[in-house]
C-alpha positions in Angstrom: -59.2 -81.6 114.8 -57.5 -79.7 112.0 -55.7 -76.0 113.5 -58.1 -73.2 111.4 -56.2 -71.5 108.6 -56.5 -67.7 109.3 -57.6 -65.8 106.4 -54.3 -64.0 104.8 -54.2 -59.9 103.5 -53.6 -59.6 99.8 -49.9 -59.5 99.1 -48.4 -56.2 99.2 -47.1 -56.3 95.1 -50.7 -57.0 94.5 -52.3 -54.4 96.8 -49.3 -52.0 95.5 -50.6 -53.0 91.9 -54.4 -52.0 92.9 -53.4 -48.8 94.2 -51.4 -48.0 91.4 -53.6 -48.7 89.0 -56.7 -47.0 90.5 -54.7 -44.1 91.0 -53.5 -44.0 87.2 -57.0 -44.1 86.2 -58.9 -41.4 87.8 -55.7 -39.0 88.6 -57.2 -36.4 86.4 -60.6 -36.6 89.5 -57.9 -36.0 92.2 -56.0 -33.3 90.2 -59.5 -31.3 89.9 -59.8 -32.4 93.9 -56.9 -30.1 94.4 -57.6 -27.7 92.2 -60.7 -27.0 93.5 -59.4 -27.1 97.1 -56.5 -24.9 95.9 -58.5 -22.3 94.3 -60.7 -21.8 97.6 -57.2 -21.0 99.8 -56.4 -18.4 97.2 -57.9 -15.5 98.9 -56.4 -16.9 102.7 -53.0 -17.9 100.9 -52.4 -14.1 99.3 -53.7 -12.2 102.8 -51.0 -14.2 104.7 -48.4 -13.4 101.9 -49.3 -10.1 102.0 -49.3 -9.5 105.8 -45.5 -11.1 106.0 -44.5 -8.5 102.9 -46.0 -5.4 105.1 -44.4 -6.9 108.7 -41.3 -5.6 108.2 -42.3 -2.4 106.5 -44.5 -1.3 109.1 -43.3 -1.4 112.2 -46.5 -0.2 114.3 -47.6 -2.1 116.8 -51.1 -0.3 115.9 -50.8 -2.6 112.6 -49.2 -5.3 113.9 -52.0 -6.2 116.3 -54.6 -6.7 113.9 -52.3 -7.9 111.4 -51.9 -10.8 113.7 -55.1 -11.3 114.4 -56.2 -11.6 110.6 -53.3 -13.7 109.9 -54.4 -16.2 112.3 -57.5 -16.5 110.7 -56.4 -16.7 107.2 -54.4 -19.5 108.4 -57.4 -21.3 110.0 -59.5 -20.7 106.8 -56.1 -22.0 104.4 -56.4 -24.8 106.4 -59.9 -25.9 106.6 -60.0 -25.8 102.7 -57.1 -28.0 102.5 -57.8 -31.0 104.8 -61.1 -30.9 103.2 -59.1 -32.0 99.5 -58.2 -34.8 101.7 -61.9 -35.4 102.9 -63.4 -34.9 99.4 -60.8 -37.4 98.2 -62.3 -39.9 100.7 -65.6 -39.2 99.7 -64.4 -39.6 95.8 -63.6 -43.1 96.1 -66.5 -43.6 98.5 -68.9 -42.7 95.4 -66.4 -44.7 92.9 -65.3 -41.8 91.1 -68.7 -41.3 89.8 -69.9 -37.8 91.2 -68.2 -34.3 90.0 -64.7 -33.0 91.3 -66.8 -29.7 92.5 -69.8 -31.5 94.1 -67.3 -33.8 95.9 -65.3 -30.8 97.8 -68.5 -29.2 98.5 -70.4 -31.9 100.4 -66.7 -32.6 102.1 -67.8 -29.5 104.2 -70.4 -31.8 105.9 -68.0 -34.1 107.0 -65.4 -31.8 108.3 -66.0 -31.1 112.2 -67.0 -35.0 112.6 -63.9 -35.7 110.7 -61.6 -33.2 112.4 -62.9 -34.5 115.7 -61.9 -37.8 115.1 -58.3 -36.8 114.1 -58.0 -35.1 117.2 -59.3 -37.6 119.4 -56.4 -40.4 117.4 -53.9 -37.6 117.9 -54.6 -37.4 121.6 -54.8 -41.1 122.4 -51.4 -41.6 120.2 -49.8 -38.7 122.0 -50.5 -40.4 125.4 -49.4 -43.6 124.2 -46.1 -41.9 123.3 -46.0 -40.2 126.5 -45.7 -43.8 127.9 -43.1 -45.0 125.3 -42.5 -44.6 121.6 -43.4 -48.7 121.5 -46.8 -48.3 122.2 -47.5 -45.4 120.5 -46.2 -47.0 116.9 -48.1 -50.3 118.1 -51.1 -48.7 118.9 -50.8 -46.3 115.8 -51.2 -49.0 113.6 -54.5 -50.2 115.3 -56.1 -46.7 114.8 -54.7 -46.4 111.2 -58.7 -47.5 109.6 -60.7 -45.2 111.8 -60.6 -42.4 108.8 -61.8 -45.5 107.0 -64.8 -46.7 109.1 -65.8 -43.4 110.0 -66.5 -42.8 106.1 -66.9 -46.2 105.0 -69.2 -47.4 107.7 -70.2 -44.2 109.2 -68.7 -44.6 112.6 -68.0 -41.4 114.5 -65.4 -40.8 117.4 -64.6 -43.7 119.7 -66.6 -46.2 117.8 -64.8 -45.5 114.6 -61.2 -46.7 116.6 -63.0 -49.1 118.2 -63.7 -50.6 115.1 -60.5 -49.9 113.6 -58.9 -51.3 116.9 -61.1 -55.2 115.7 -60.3 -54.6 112.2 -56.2 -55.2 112.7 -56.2 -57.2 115.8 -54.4 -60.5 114.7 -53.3 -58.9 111.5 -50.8 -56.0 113.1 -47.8 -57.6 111.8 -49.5 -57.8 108.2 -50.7 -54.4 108.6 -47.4 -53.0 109.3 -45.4 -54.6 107.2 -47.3 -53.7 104.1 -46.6 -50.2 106.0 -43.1 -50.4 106.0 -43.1 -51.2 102.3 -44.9 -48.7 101.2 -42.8 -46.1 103.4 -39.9 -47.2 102.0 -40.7 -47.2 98.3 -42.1 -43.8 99.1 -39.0 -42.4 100.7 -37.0 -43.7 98.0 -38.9 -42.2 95.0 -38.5 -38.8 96.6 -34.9 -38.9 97.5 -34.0 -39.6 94.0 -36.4 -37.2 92.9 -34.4 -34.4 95.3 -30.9 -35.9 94.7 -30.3 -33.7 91.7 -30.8 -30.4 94.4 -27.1 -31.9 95.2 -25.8 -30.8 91.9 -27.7 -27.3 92.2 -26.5 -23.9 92.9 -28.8 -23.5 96.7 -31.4 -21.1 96.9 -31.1 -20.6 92.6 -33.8 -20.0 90.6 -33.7 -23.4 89.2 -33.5 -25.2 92.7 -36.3 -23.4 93.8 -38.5 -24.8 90.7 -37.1 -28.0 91.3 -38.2 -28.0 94.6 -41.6 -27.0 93.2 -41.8 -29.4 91.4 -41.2 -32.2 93.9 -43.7 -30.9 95.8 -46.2 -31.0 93.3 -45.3 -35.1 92.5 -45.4 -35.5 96.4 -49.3 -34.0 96.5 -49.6 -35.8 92.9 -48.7 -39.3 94.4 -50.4 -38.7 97.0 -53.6 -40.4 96.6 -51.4 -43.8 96.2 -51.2 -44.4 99.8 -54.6 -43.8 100.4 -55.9 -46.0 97.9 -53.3 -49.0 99.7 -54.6 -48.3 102.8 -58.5 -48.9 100.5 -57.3 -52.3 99.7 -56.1 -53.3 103.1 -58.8 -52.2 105.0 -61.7 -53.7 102.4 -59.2 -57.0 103.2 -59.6 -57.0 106.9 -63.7 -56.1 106.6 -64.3 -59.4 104.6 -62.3 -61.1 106.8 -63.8 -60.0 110.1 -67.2 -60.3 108.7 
């Protein structure tokens, strides 16, 4: 009786290729993405800015006290607008590109306290994992990686949506990781030679500090790309476990 051949993942180049590629041709959709999710953290973004400026100058704990009070929920509100970019961009390749930038981050609020509910369950259950060892945690890491993508792909919620992610890589960790590892490191390198010329900078001059800027900007920019790899794995490992 002939051994059964398992099914293989696409090569990483290839997957690499996809990502690139499907990236390249919709990056103006995930530039409006941020620019909408951007313009809604304005107001939060400029009371927090605001609040450090007066700190110092008003010493009062009469100000302080409340200052500290809406600070903290600027910050909450900066933040809920910005992990819901990352939400709307789910939901942009979900649709394939097809509905508007605006729509997109709207509807992304109906998916928010499902979604952040999940990423706090995964954080928990990795954060015990590491309490036992870092091994696990990195293993078992890895096996949770698809439950963003089940829970809007195939509308799993919670402990069903790792579950599944959990079947998804099982047999396929070491395939899963390694086209990981490759990205990582491609990553990593593209931003350290975007930062080496910081070396040959005055610190803290004007034109470090644009610099810098502008890394950032490429780093949200590129962002996407790793999302779309992880797209290409994970529609992989659904065909095969079919």
């Amino acid at each position: 009786m002939e051994k059964e051949i398992k099914p293989k993942i696409t090569p990483f180049f290839d997957i690499l290729k996809i990502a690139l590629n499907g990236w390249w041709k919709n990056i103006n959709k995930f530039i409006l993405i941020y620019f909408w999710g951007l313009l809604y953290t304005i107001i939060p973004v400029a009371i927090i800015i605001i609040l450090i400026g007066l700190w110092a100058a008003i010493p009062n704990l009469i100000f302080r006290v409340p200052a500290i009070f809406i600070g903290v929920w600027a910050f909450v509100f900066a933040f809920y607008f910005l992990i819901r970019i990352y939400i709307a961009i789910f939901l942009l390749v979900k649709n394939d590109y097809r509905d508007k930038e605006l729509a997109i981050y709207k509807e992304s609020a109906n998916y928010f306290w499902s979604y952040f509910a999940l990423a706090l369950l995964m954080m928990v259950l990795i954060c015990l994992w590491f309490f036992a060892l870092v091994i696990p945690a990195i293993i078992f890491s890895i096996f949770y990686t698809f439950a963003v993508y089940a829970f809007f792909f195939e509308g799993k919620r919670d402990i069903d949506a790792i579950k599944r992610s959990y079947q998804l890589v099982k047999n396929y960790w070491w395939a899963v990781f390694g086209r990981y590892f490759g990205l990582s490191v491609i990553l990593w390198a593209l931003m350290y030679v975007l930062s080496l010329p910081l070396s040959l900078m005055v610190e803290n001059s004007l034109l470090s500090d644009i610099w810098r800027a502008l890394v950032q900007i490429i780093s949200f920019l590129i962002g996407p790309i790793s999302l779309l790899f992880s797209y290409q794995i994970y529609q992989d490992l659904v065909k095969i476990k079919k």
